[in-house]
N, C-alpha and C positions, 0 to 999 in steps of 0.2 A: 435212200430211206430218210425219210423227214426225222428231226433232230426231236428226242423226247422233252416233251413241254416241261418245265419249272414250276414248279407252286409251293408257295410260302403260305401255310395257316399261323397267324397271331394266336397267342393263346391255348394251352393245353388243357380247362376247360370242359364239362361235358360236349359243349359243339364243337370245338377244335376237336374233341377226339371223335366226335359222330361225323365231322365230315371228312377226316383223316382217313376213316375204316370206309367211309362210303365211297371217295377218292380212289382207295385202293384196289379198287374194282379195275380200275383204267389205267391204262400204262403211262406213267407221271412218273413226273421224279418228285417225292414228296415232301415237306421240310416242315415239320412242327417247332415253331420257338415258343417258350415256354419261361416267365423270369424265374417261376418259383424251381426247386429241386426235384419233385415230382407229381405225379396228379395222384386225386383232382388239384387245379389251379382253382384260386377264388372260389367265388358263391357254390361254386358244386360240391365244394366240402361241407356247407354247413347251410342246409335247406332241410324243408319238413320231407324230402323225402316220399314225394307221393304224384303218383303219377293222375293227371287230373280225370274227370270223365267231356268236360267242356261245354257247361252249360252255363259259365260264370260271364264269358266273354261276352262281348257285343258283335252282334250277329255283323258280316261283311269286313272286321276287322284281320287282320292278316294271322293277330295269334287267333282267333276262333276257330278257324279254318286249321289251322297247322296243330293245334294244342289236338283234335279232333281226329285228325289222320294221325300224329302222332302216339297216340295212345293205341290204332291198333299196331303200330308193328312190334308191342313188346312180346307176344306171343313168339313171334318169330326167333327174335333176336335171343330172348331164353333161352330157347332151344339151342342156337346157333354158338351162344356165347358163355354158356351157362354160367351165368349169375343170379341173386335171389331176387325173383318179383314173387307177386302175388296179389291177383286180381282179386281183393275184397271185397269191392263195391263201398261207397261213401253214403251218410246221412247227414243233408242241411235239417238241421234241428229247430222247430219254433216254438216258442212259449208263450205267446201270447198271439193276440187277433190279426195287430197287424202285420206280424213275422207268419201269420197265415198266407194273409194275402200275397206278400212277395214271393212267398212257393211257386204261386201259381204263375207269376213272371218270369220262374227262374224256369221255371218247366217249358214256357213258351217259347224262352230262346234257346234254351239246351234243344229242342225239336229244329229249330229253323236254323240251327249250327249241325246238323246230323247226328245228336248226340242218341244212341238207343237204349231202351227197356227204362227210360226214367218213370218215375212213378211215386204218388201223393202214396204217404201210411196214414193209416189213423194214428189217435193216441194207444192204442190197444195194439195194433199192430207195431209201431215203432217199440215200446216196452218189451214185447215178446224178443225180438231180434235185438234190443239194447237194454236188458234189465238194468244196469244203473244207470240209466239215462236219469235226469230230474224229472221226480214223479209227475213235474208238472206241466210238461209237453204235450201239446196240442198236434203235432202231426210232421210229420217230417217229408222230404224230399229224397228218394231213395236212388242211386244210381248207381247200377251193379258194375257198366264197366270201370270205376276207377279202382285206383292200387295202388303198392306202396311195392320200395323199391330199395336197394343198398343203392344209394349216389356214389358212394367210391367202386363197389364192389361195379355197377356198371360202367362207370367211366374208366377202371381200370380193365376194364374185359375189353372195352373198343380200342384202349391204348396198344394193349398186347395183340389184341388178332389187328391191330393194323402195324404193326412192327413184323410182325410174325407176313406181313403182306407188304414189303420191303420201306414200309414209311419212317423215315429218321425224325426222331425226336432229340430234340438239342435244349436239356435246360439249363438253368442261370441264365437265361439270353432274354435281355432286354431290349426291345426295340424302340428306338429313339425315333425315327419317322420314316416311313414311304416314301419312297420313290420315285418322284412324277417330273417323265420330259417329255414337251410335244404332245401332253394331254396321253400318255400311254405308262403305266406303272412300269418302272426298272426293275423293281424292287426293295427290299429294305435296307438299314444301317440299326447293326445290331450290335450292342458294346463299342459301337464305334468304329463297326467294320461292316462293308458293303456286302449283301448278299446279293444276288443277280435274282430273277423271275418271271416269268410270263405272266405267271398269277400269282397277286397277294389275294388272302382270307383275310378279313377283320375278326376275330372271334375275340376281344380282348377282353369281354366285360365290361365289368367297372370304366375301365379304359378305350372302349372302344371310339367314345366320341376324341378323345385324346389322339388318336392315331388315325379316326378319320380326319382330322382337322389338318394331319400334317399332307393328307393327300389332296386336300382342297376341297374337301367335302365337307361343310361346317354348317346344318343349317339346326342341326341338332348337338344337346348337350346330355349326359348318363348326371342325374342325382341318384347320391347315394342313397339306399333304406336300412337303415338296422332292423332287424329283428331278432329278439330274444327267446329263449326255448328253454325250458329243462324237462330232465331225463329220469327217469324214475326206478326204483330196482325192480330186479325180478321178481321179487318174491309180491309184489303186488301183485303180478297175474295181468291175464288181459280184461281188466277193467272193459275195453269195447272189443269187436271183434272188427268192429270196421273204421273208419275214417268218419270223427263225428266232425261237422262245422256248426257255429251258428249263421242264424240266417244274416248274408249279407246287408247291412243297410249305411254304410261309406263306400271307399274306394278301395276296401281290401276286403280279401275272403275270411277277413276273422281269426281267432285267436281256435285253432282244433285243436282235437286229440285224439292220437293216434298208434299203434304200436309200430313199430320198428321189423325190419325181417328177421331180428333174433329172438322178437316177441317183447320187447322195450316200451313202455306207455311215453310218450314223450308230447308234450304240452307246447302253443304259440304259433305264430309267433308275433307281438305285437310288430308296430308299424312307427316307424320315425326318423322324418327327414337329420340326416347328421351333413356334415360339410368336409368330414375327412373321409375317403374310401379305405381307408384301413383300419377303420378304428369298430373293435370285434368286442368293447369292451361290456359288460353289462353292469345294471346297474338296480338298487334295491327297489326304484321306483317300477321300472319295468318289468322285471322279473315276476312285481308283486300285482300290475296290471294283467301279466300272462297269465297267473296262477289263478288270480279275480274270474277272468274270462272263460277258461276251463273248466271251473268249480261249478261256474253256476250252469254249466251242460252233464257235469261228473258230481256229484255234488261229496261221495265218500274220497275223494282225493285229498292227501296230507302231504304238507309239506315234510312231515319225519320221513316218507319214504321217497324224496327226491337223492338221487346221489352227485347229479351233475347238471353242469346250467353252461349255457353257450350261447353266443351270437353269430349271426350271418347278417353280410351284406351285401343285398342285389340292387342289380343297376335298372334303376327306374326312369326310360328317355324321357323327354320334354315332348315327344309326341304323342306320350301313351298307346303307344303302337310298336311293334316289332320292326326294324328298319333291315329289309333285305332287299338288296337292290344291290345292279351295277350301275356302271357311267360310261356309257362306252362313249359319249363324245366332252367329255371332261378327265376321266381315268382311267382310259382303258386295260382293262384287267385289274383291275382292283372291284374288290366284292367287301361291300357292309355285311355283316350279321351282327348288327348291335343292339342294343336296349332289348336287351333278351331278358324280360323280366317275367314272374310266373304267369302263365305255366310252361317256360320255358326249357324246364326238364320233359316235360310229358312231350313238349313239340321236338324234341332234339335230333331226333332220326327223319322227321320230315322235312326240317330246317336243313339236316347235312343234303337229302335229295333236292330240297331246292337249289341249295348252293351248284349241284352237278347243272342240274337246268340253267343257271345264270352263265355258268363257265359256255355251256352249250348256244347261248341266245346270243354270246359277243362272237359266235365263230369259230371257236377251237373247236374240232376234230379230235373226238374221246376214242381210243380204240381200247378192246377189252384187254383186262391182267388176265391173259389164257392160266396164270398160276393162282390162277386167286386162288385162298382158302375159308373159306366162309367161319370156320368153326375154330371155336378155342376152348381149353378146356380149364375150371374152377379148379384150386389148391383145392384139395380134398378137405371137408370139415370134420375133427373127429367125434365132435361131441353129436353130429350128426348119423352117424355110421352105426351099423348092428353088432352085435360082439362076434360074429363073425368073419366080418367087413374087418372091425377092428386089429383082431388077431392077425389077420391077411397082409394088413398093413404092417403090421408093425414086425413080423417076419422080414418083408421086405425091405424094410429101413425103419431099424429099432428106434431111432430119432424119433417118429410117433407112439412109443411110450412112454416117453418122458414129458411130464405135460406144466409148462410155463405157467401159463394163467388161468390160475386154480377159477376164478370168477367162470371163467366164459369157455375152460376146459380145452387151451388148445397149446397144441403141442411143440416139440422141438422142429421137429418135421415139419410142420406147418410154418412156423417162424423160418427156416432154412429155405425153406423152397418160394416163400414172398421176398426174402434179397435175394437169391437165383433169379427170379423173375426182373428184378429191377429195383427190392425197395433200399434207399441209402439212409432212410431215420425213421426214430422211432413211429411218429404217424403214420409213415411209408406202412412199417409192418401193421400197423394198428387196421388202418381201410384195407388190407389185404386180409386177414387173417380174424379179427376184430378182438384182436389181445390186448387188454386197456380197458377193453368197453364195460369191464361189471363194477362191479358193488366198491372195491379198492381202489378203483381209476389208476392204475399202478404202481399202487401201493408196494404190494408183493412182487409181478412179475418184471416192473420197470428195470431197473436196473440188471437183469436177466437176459432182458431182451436187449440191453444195450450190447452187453457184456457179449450177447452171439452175433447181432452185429458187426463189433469190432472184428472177433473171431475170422466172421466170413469174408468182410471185406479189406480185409484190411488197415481200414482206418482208424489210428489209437484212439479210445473208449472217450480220451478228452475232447474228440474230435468231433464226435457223433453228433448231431443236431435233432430238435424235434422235429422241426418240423423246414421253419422256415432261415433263409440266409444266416441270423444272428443268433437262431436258437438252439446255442449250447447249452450240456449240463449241468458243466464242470469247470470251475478254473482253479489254477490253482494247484497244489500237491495236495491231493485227498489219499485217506488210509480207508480203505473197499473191501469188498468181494469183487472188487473191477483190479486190484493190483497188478492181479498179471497179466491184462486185456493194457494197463496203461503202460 
């Protein structure tokens, strides 16, 4: 019987994890490295969160075609993987003559990319369907299929059904280079130790030209983009009910506004080359550019009811183009997925089936996982549930009446069953569960949540991290409600 194939995916990632779970269809031996502690890795934590409809791209470009097909399979994958989407449909918003005119270009390549049911409003009809839109809107671009999406809550639903479908995920692993002799990938050197492979994935991000470069694939480079966002409280309501943009006229899709799948208004994100890939920091100038751009599409929008501001950084290639390719006569078995810049989330399930195509075109021989299991199932949400539903629950494990974070209404239960799952820090629980997310940022619950972290995992309270390698709480001998967790 032939020896099961090796493959190494870079990066945990929305595509690391969409071609992890797509991989796991086929009998492989699969290997996620990952540097960060848990997913999402990088820019998939911190993006606007919206799955595109793909009329922005440039017609025969690689993301047009993939951002396109990608958008339909969330349908699917909902169902499959039960996480929160929700097909809204988006409005490009224009306010004056000549943000008329580019409508009518944006409509001509959304058609000649596949994009369906797009459609010119009037100024009457846009106000009906966006009443605080600015009154002073001349007509908008309407595209029903796009939506808006939890980026951890789906990248943690691919991570888990594809574990749940025997794929090892290994983090803290840094990968220092690929593996290339004889023009054929070995595979990688990770903390400084060899992993063997048939197949490496590039999925790195920010990093991927970094790690292409060690494989001898260097003709492109990832600059970094910062963008700024903030997030606004509940009790504003939904201001829109869809995904407004203004009409494109640079090289980005504009500063929008949008709600969240908890119903969150969240604003941005401007646009700015920086020269560090880790640096998330924001700043007054920016922030006040995001809020500028927003306003004058929102125009009752106040900064009193912002509760939180954040940045994200995606990797913008030097080719303005999505780079998916192999080498089969420079490295064989080695596969780019890099410069995955937006709509990189919307393409993410089309990109992991390309990736099986590419494995397929160098020759290897996929046979199917006769065990697959397509479906996985959401931590139950309780502020979601009927008083019925409720009661039901919390019979069954009183831990769902006890409820942590009074903001966003979610319980002990909930908290206990996202470290069950996998999460070892505080953000871990937060994208699982989204306790943190309201009005007190964790104010109240934080400390709570550490405090059951330690409980379950056993790591002393001092130990606990937010999020990333360095981000502890605590140093020091502190006097708590964590005393007896330290």
């Amino acid at each position: 019987m032939e020896k099961m194939k090796k493959v190494i995916i870079i990066g945990a990632g929305v595509i690391g994890c969409a071609v992890a779970r797509e991989l796991s269809k086929y009998d492989l031996g699969i290997h996620v490295l990952e540097k960060g502690l848990d997913v999402p890795g990088g820019t998939s934590r911190a993006n606007s969160a919206i799955i595109h409809a793909g009329y922005d791209d440039h017609p025969g470009s690689v993301k047009a075609g993939l951002c396109v097909r990608g958008n339909t399979f969330f349908n699917d994958l909902k169902n499959e993987l039960d996480f929160h989407f929700e097909r809204n449909g988006s409005l490009v918003v224009a306010l004056n003559s000549r943000e008329e005119r580019k409508l009518q270009d944006l409509v001509r390549q959304g058609k000649r990319n596949g994009v369906k049911g797009l459609k010119i409003l009037s100024r009457g009809e846009t106000l009906k369907l966006e009443p605080n839109l600015n009154p002073a809107v001349k007509s908008a671009l309407y595209a029903p299929t796009a939506g808006i999406v939890s980026p951890f809550g789906y990248t943690v639903a691919l991570y888990e059904n594809a574990m749940k479908n025997r794929v090892k995920f290994i983090f803290g692993s840094s990968v220092e280079k690929v593996v290339v002799e004889n023009k054929k990938a070995k595979g990688v050197v990770s903390n400084g130790n060899f992993i063997d492979a048939d197949i490496v994935i590039n999925a790195a991000g920010l990093y991927s030209d970094e790690i292409s470069k060690t494989a001898g694939i260097d003709y492109f480079y990832i600059y970094p983009k910062k963008g700024e966002y903030f997030v606004f409280d509940d009790a504003v309501g939904k201001l829109v009910s869809r995904t407004v943009f203004p009409v494109p006229l640079g090289k980005t899709k504009g500063i929008l506004i949008t709600y969240d799948v908890f119903g969150k208004i969240i604003i941005g994100p401007n646009s700015e080359l920086i020269a560090d890939k880790e640096d998330t920091s924001t700043t007054e100038k920016g922030l006040m550019e995001v809020f500028a751009g927003a306003k004058r599409m929102v125009p009752s929008l106040r900064l009193h009811d912002i509760v939180t501001y954040f940045a994200g950084v995606r990797a913008q290639p030097s080719t303005e183009d999505f780079i998916i390719e192999n080498y089969p006569n420079k490295a064989y078995g080695f596969i780019n997925l890099a410069g995955i810049k937006s709509p990189g989330f919307t393409a993410s399930y089309a990109i992991a089936c390309e990736a099986v195509e590419l494995i397929k075109d160098l020759g290897f021989k996929l046979r199917g996982n006769k065990d697959f299991n397509p479906l996985r199932k959401n931590i139950p949400r309780f502020r979601d549930l009927s008083d019925k539903e409720r009661k039901a629950l919390i019979m069954k494990n009183p831990q769902f009446g006890h409820v942590i974070c009074r903001c966003e209404q979610v319980t002990e239960g909930e908290i206990v069953e996202a470290i069950h799952r996998g999460a070892t820090t505080v953000q871990g629980v937060k994208f699982r569960t989204s306790a943190g997310f309201g009005r007190c940022q964790m104010g109240f619950c934080g400390p709570r949540i550490i405090e059951i972290l330690s409980r379950e995992t056993g790591i002393p309270a001092k130990k606990i991290r937010k999020f990333g390698k360095n981000s502890y709480y605590f140093s020091g001998n502190i006097k708590s409600i964590l005393n007896k967790a330290l």
